[in-house]
FIMI-73993 format. One record per atom (N, C-alpha, C, CB): y, z, x. Coordinates in steps of 0.001 Angstrom, whole numbers, padded with zeros to 6 digits, always signed. Glycine has a CB too. Layout:
# FIMI-73993
YZX/...
END
This chain:
# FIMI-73993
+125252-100003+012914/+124471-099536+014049/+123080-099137+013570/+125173-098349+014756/+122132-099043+014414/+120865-098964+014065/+120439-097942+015240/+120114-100427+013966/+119432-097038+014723/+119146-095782+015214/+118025-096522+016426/+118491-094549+013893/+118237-097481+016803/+117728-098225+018303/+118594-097540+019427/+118058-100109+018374/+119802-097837+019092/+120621-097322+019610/+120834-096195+020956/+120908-097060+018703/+120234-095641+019502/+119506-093674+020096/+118164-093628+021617/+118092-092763+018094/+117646-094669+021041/+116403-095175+022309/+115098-093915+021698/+117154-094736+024656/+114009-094182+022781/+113434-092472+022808/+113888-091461+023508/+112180-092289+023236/+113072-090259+022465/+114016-089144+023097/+113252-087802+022769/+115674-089135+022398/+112976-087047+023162/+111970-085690+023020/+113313-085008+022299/+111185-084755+024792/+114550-084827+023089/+115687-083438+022424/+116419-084263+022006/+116593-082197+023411/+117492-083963+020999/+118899-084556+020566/+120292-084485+021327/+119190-083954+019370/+119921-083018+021841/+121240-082933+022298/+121465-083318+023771/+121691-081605+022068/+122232-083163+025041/+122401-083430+026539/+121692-082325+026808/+123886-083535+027245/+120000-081779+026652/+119678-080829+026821/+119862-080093+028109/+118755-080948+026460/+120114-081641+029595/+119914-080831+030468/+121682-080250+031226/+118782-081674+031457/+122304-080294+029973/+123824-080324+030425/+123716-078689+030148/+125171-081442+029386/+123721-078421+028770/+123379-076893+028228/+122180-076353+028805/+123149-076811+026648/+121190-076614+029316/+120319-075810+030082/+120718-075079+031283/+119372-076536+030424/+121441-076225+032041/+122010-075998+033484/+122847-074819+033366/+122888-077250+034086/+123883-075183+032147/+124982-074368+031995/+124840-072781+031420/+125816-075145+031136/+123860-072956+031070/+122607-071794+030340/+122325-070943+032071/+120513-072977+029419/+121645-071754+032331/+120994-071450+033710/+121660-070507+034796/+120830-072733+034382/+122938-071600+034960/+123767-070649+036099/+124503-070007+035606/+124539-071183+037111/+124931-069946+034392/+125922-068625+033512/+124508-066877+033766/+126156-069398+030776/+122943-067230+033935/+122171-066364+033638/+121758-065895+035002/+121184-066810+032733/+121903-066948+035987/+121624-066445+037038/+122473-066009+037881/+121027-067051+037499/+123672-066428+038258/+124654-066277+038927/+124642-064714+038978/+125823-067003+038385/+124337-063988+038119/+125093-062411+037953/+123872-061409+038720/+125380-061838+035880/+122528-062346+038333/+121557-061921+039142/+121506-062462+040806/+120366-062306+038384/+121778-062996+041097/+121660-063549+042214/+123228-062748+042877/+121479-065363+042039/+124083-062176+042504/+124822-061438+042852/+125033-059699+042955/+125436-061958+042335/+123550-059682+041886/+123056-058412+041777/+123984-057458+040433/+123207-057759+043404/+124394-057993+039792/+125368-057749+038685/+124640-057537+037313/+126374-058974+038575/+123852-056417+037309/+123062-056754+035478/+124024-056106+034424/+121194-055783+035118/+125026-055969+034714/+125700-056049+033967/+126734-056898+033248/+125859-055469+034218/+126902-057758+034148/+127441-059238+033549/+126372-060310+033432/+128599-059910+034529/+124950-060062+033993/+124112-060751+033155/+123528-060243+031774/+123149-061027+033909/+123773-059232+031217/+124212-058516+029998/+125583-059117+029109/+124519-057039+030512/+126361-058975+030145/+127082-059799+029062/+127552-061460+029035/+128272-059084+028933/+126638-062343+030281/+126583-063508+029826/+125302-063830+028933/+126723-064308+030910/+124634-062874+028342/+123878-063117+027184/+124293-063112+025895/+123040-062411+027167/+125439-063366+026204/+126543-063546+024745/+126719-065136+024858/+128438-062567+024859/+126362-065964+025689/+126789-067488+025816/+125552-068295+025276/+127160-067961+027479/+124687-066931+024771/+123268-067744+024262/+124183-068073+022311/+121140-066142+024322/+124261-067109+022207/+125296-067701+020571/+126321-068586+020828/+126261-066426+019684/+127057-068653+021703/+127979-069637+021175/+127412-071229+021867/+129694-069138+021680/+126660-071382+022715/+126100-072367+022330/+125436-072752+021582/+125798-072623+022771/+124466-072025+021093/+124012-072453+019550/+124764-072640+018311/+123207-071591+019106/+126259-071744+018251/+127246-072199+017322/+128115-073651+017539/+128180-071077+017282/+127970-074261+019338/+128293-075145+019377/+127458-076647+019475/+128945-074797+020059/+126443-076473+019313/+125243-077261+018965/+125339-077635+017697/+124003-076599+019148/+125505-076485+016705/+125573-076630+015361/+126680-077447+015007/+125623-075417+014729/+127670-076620+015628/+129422-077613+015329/+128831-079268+015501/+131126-077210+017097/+128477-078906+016972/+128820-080744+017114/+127686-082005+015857/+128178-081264+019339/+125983-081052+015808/+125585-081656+014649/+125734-082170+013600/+125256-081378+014386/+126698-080892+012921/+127710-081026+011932/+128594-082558+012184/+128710-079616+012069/+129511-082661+012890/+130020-083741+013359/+129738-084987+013699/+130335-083503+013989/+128330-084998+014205/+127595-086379+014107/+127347-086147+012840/+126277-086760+015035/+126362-085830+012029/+125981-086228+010960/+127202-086685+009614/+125078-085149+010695/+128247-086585+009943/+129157-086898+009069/+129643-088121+009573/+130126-085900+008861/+129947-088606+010892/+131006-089539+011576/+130010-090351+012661/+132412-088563+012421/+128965-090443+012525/+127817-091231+013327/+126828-092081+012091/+126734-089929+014337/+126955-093393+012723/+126102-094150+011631/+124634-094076+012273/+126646-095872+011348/+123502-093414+011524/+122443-093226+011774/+122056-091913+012677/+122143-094332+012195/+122461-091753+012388/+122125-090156+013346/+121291-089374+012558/+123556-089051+013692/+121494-089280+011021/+120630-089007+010047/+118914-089108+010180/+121102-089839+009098/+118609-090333+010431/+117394-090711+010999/+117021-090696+012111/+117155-091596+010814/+118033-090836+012940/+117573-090232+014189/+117317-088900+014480/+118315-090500+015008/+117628-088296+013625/+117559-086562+013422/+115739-086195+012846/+119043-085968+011795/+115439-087056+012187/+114011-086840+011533/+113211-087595+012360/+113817-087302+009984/+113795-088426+014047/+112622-088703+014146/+112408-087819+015615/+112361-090330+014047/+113530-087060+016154/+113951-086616+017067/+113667-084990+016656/+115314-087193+017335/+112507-084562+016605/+112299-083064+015896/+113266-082106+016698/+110561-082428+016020/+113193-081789+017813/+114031-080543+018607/+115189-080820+019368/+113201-079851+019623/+116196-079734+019242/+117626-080110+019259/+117503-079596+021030/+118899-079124+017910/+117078-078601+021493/+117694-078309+022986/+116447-078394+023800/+118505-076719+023211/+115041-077855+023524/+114414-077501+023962/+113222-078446+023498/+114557-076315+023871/+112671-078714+024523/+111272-079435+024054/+110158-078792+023347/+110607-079921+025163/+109589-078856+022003/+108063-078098+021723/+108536-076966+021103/+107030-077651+023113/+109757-075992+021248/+110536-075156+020907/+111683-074832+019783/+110841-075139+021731/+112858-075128+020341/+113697-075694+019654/+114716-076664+019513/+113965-075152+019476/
END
């Protein structure tokens, strides 16, 4: 396989799958008036980043070319960011 494959791409990951899911885990509690479970869905900001990492981990071992697609694809979730 050849890192064509990959196509162009600003992020690596389904950024707008984890954004969304980011999104309404952050708003929901506000929009219900709850700052206290939007307090504690600010705990879902680590484990998606531990699961970003996992799955990286996992391509880069069991994906042919992902390696290079990784150096040409600078930011993993966020555009300009991170």
């Amino acid at each position: 396989m050849t890192s064509d494959l990959f196509g162009q791409a600003t992020v690596r990951f389904f950024s707008g799958l984890f954004l969304a899911g980011l999104l309404l885990f952050l708003a929901v509690p506000l929009i219900l008036g709850s700052r206290i479970v939007f307090v504690i869905m600010l705990l879902y900001i680590p484990v998606i980043a531990k699961r970003i990492r996992n799955e990286k981990e996992v391509l880069e071992e069991d994906l042919a070319g992902y390696k290079e697609y990784k150096t040409r694809v600078r930011y993993k979730m966020i555009p300009f960011l991170w």
